[in-house]
N, C-alpha and C positions, 0 to 999 in steps of 0.2 A: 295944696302944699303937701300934705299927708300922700294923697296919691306920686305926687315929684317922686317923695322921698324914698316911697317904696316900691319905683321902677329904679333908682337910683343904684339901692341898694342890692335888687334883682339882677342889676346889668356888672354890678361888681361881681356878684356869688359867679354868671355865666363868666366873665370873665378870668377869674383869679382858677376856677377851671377849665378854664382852654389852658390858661400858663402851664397848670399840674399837667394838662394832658401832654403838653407840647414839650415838656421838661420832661416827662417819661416817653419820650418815642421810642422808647426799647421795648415798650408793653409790657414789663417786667413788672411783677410786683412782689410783696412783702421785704422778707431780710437780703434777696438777692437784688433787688429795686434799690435797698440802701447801702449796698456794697458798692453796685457799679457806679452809681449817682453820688457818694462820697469822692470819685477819684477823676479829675477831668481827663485821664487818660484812657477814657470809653465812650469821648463825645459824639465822634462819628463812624459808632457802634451801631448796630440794627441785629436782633432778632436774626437767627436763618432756622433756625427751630422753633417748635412748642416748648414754653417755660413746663417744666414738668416738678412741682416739690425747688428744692434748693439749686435744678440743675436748667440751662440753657445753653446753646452752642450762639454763640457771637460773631458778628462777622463785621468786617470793612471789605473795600477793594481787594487789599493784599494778603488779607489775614483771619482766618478761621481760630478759634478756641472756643474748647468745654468752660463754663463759667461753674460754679459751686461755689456757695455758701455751708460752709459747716454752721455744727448748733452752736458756735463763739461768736459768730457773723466774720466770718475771718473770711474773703476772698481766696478762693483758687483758681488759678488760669492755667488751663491742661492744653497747648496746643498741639502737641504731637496725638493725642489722643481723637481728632476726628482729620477727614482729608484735609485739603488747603484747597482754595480756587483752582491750582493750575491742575488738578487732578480732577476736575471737569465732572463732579459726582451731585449727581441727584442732594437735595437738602437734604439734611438728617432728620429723622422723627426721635422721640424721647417717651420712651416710658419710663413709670418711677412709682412704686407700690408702697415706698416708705423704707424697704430693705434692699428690694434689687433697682439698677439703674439698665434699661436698654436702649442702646444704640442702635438705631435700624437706618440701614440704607434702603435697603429692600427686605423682601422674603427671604433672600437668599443671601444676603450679607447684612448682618447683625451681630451685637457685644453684646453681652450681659454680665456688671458688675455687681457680686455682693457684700452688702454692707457686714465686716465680722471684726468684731472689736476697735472700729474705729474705723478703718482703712478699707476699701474699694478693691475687692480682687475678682481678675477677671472668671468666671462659672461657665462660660459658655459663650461659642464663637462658630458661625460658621462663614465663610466664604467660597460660593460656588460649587456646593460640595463638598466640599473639606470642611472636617469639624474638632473643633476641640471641646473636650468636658472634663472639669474640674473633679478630680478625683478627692469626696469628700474624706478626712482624717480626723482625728480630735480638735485642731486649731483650725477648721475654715480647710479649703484648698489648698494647704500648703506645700508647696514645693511642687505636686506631681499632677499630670494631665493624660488623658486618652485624647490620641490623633486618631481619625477615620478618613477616608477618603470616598467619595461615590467610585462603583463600579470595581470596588475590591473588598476581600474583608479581614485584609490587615490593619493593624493597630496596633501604634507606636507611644512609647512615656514621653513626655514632655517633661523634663525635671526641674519647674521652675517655682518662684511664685511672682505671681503678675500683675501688680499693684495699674489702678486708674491713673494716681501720680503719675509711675514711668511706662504707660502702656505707649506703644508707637505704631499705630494702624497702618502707616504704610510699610513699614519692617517687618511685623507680627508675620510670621510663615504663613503660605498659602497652600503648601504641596506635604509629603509625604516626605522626600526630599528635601527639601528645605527643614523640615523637622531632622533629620537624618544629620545633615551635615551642620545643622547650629548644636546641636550637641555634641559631634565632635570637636567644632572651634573651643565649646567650653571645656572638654579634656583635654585638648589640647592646649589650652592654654590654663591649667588649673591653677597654675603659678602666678599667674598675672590676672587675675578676676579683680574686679573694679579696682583697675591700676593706677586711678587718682582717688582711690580713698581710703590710699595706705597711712597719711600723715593725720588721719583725723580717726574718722567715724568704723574703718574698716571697710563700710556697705555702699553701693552704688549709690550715686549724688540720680536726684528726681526733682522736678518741682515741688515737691513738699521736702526734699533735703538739699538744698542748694549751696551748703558746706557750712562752713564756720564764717560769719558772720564779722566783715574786716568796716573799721569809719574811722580813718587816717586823721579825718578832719583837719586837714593840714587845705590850705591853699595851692592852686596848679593842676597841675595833671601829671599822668607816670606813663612811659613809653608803656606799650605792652607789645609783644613780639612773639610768635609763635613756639619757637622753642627757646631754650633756657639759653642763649650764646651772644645777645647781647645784638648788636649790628650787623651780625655775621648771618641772622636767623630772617624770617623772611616775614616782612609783618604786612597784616590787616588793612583796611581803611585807605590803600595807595601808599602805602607806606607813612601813614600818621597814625597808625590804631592806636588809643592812649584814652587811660580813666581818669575823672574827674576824683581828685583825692578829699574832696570836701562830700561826696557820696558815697551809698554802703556799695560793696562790693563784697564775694565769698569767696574764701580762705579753700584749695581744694588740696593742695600740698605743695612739699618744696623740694627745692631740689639746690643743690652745690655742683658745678659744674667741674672739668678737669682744671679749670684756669684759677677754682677756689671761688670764683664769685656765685654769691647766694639769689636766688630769685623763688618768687611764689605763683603757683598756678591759682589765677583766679578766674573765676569767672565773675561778670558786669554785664548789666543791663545798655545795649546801647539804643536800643527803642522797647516798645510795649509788645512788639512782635522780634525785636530780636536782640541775641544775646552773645558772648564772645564770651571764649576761653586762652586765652592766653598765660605768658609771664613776663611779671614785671621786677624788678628789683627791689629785694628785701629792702634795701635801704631806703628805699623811695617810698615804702608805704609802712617805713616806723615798724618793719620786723626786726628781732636782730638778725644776726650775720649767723648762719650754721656754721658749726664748726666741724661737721665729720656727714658727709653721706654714706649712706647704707649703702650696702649691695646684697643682701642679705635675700635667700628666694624667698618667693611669698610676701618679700616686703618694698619690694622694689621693683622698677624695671627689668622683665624678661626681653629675651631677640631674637626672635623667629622669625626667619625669610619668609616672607609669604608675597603671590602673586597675584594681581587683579584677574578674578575668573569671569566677567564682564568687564563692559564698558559700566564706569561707576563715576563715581564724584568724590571728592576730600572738603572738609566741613570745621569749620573751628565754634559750631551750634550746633552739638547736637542734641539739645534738651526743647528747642524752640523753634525757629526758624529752617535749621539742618539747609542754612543757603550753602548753594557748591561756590567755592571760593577758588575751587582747581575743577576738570574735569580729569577723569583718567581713564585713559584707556587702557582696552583688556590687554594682558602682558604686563603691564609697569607691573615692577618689583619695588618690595617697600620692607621694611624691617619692624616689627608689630611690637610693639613697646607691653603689652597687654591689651584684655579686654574691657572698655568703657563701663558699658551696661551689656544687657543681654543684647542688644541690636549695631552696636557699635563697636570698631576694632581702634585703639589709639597709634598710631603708624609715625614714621619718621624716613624723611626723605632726602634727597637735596632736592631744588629747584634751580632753572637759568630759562628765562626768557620764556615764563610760564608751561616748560617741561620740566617734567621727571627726571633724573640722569645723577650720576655724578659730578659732584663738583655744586657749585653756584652757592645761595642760599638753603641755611639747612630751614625745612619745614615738619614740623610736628600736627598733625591731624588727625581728622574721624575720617574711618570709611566705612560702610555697613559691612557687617561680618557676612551677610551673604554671600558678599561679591569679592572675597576674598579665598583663596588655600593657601597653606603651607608647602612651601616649596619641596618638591617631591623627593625622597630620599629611596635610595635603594633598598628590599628585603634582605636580610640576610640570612637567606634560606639553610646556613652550614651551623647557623646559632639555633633555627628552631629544630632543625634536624633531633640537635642533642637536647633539644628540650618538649620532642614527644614524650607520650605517657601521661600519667594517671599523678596528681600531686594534691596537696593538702595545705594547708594554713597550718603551720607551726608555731609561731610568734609574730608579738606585732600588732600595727591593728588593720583593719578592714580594709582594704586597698582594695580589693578585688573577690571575686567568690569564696566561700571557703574551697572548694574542691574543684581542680581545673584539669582536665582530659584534651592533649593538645592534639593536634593530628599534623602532620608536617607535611600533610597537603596545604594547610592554613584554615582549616575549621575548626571548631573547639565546641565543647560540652563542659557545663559549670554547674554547680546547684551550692546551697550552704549545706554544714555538718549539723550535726545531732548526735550525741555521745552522752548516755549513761555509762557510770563505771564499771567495769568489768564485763561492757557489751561492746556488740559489734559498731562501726559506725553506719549513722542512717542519711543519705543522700536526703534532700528535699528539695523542690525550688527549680529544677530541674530548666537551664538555659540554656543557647546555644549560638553561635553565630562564627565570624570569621576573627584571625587574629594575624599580626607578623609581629618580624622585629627587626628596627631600624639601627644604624651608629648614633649615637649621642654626641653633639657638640657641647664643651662644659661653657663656650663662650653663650649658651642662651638661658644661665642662669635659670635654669627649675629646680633644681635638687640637693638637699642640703648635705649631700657626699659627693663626688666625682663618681659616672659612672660608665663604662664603655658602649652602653645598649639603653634604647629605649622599646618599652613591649605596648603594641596598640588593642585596646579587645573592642570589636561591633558588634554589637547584641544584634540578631534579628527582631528585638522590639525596640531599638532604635538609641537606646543607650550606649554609652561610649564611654572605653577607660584608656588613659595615655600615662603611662608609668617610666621611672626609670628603672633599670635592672643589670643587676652582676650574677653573674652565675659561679658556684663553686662546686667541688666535686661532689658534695652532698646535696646539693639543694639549688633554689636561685630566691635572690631577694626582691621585691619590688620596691621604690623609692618614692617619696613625693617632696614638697618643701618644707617639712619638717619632723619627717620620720619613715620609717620603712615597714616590710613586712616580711618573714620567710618561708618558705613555702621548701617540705621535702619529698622525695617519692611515697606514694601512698601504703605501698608495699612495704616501706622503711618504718610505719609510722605506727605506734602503742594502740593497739584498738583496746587495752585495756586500760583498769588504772594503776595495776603494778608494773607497766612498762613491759611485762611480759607478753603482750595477746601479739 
């Protein structure tokens, strides 16, 4: 009897662990074991990496994501952060030392994030050569990077900061080039930087900021439609895209159209791998009604023509999925509403029978800012004529070098001032690259005055500044969206401090 009992009890213990084992087919364990095993929307999840510390990469048929536990046991799901299936890449390996995270493909493409006050910012990237490195400051990596490229030994700023959140590994620059021209998208579009996160936060919307936080709890569902026009606009799903108003969805801003009627840009989850940005009607999810839209620069919608410079795709995800819901080809012309995040352009089209063009349904989308320019405007070589020579920062604040030397070939020399009183001034900083200067449309809303010229500067380390500018007999101003600077000949200018030198 004794012996029954205690094979009985033995074939329970084997038992009730095979269930544990078979209930954790993720091979996960600790606090990341009890994140994904809380939520039945990781059942048919596997393991495509080593669990390393809080981190593992997750995988189904369709769908790749970074998994992370923080120290609250709070779930993160980072999809844009490693490749996806169709990009046909080796598994990812995981290192994790307790401060930095690395992402390795190979030897030769790899991420490494560090952990600095909270937040995951990228330190160190290379792919095939090409490398970027986190230029340390007092706060972490913030804001600026060294580009390198094999088989040259130039090196370019990267002026970002580059959170694990919103990192996009298939967007993130691969060339010299590509560094080159995403820093001009972002001066050229300084006016319009995270253009859906004027009505809340200011700062680009990421998996860790997914806006303001809307639960209607109302019964039904709310049409959602890509741009703000109601039936006229080109929607999602086959023409049924629509959120369940009794679930959370996020608040990303709003908008009042010409016709007065109010809608809000939200974004909702329509699976665990993808996600949708649209608008739907204040009315419908319990906002009130706006009563006045902005046009104000900097705080609103800018419109710049710009042209697909490849074959590219348009995207109403691009935080998650980034499925192409259009394909476009190189040449379509689109009107750039602002810049999403650092990888993505917000555009505005029409559509008819799934082309581009005039007329049909209007569509609002993503397109990757690589695969975009601005529509090319002529130099106006008779403006920089009159504005060679040697000039200074007078007033104002920092828009550009203090000290700028034009040459009306289009290259230029810049460095900042250095001025004790009653001495000479001292050049420092010593930069150099090409510049022009174009006409100004006031219909593309950047500049908080009206201005006839816009001035472009290309740093040869890979910086980029896009100003507005008036010229007057003394001098010339530079503009942005909410202030200016002036700048006089240098020869005109107090090298002392009684105004005399």
């Amino acid at each position: 009897m004794r012996k029954t009992l205690v094979s009985v009890l033995l074939l329970t213990v084997i038992v009730l662990a095979c269930i544990d084992a078979s209930a954790n087919s993720w091979g996960l364990t600790g606090a990341l074991y009890g994140a994904v095993e809380s939520s039945k929307a990781w059942d048919d999840y596997s393991t495509l990496s080593n669990q390393q510390g809080p981190f593992a990469v997750m995988a189904n048929r369709y769908h790749n994501a970074l998994f992370y536990v923080d120290g609250s046991d709070r779930l993160h799901v980072y999809t844009t952060a490693v490749y996806q299936p169709g990009a046909k890449k080796k598994d990812p390996k995981l290192g994790y030392d307790g401060q930095t995270l690395d992402i390795r493909y190979s030897d030769r493409e790899y991420y490494e994030f560090t952990n600095w006050n909270g937040e995951f910012q990228l330190a160190k990237a290379e792919i095939d050569g090409f490398r970027v490195t986190g230029v340390a400051g007092e706060n972490g990596f913030a804001y600026q990077y060294r580009a390198e490229e094999s088989g040259t030994t130039e090196q370019l700023v990267l002026p970002e900061k580059i959170l694990l959140s919103g990192f996009n590994i298939e967007l993130f620059p691969h060339s010299l080039e590509e560094v080159r021209h995403r820093n001009y998208m972002q001066a050229r579009f300084d006016s319009g930087l995270n253009c859906l996160g004027t009505a809340a936060t200011g700062g680009s919307y990421d998996a860790d900021r997914p806006g303001r936080l809307l639960q209607p709890k109302k019964k039904g569902t709310a049409a959602v439609y890509s741009a703000p026009y109601g039936k006229s606009s080109w929607r999602a799903g086959k023409g049924k895209a629509a959120v369940g108003l009794s679930g959370d969805m996020w608040l990303l801003s709003e908008f009042r159209n010409e016709d007065g009627t109010s809608y809000a840009c939200i974004r909702y989850s329509v699976s665990g791998r993808t996600q949708r940005i649209g608008y739907a009607l204040c009315r419908d999810l319990g906002l009130p009604e706006i009563t006045e839209q902005s046009n104000e620069p900097g705080r609103s919608f800018v419109h710049i023509d710009v042209t697909a410079a490849a074959d590219t795709y348009l995207t109403d995800d691009p935080d998650v999925s980034q499925f192409r819901q259009f394909s476009v080809p190189k040449g379509t012309q689109f009107t750039c509403l602002g810049l999403y995040n650092n990888d993505y352009a917000y555009v505005s089209a029409g559509v008819k029978n799934g082309k581009f063009g005039h007329g049909g349904e209007a569509v609002w989308g993503f397109i990757p800012v690589r695969d975009l320019e601005p529509t090319f405007r002529e130099k106006l070589t008779s403006v920089m004529e009159q504005l060679a020579g040697d000039w200074i920062l007078e007033a104002g604040g920092s828009l550009a070098p203090d000290i700028l030397h034009f040459n009306a070939d289009g290259s230029f020399t810049a460095g900042s001032s250095e001025m004790e009183e009653g001495e000479d001034i001292v050049i420092e900083g010593a930069q150099s690259g090409t510049w022009y200067v174009t006409a100004y449309d006031p219909a593309m809303n950047l500049y908080w005055m009206e201005t006839p010229y816009e001035m472009t500067l290309l740093f040869d380390n890979g910086r980029a500044t896009v100003r507005g500018l008036t010229t007057e007999d003394s001098g010339f101003s530079l503009l942005f969206w909410e202030g200016g600077a002036g700048y006089v000949r240098l020869e005109d200018f107090p090298a002392s401090g009684d105004g005399n030198g």
